[in-house]
N, C-alpha and C positions, 0 to 999 in steps of 0.2 A: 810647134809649127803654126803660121799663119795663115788663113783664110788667104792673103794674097801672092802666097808660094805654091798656092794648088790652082789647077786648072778647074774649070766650074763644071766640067767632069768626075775630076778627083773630088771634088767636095760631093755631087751626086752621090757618089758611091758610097762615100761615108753615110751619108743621108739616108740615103737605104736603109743601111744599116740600122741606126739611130733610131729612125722612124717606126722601125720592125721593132724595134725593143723596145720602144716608147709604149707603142701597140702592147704589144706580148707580154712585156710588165702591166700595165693595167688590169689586162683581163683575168690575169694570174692573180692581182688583189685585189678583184672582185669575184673573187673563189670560182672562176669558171677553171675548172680542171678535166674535161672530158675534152679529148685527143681532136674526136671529128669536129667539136662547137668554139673550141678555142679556132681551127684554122679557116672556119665559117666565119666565123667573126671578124677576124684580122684580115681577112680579104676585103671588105668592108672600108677597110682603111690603110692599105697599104698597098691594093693596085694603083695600076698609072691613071685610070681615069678616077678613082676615087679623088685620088693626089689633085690632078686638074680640074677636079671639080672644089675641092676645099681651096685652093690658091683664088680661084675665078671668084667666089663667094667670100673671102677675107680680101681681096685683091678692090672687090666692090666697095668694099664697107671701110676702105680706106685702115684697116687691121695694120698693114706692114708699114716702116720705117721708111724711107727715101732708101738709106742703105742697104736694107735689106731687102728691095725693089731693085734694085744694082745689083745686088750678090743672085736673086733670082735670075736675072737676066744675062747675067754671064753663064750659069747654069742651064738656062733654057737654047744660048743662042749656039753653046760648044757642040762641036760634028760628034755627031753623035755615031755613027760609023754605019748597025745596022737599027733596026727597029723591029721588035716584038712582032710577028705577022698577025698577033691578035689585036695590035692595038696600033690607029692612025699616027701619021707624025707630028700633027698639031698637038695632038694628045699626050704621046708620049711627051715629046720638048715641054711642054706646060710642067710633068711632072717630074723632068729631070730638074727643070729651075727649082722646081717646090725643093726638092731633095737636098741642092746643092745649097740654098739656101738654112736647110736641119743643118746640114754638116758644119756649113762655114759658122752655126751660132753652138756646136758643138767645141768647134775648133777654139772658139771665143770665149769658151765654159760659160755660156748663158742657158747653161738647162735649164733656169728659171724660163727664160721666155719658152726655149721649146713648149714646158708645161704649158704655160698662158696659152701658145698656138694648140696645144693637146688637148686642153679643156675650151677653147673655143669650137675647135671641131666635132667634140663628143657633144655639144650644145645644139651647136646647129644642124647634127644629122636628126636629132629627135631620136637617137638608138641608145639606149643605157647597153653598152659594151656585155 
């Protein structure tokens, strides 16, 4: 399947996904194996505003591709239906782009970049995972 047979929703979702295992496999090989610090941690980097906050911050430093600023943007701009009551709409859409943008370079088999974007963002939090 193609990034351009999905709606920038359906790539979201995948993205989620991705993202959480991207996360959740790291911390696992960096021998974090306690129940409460592994979910401590991975919040860190798989809420929506973490999410909008790493796109905003690679988004600045000119990090993403033209196309992968497209494939964001279809992610961000799709109705999203309801929204988290923890978290604002600005905020949310910001990380449904991020998301749909993991999915759509999942879809593409570029986990190489996913990484590149995984170790950008474990760089610029200043958090060793």
């Amino acid at each position: 399947m193609s990034p351009s047979e999905c709606s920038g929703r359906t790539l979201a979702f995948l993205g989620d996904a991705v993202w959480s295992l991207t996360v959740r496999e790291d911390l696992i090989l960096r021998k974090e194996t306690r129940g409460s610090q592994l979910q401590k941690k991975s919040v860190h980097y798989v809420s929506a505003y973490a999410q909008a906050e790493f796109y905003r911050r690679l988004h600045e430093e000119g990090f993403f591709t033209e196309a992968e600023e497209d494939i964001f943007r279809r992610g961000r701009n799709g109705h999203a239906g309801t929204v988290p009551a923890h978290t604002d709409v600005g905020t949310y859409r910001i990380s449904t782009g991020f998301e749909a943008l993991i999915g759509a370079l999942y879809l593409e088999g570029k986990q190489e970049r996913i990484g590149q974007i995984w170790d950008k963002v474990r760089t610029m939090t200043g958090r060793e995972v």
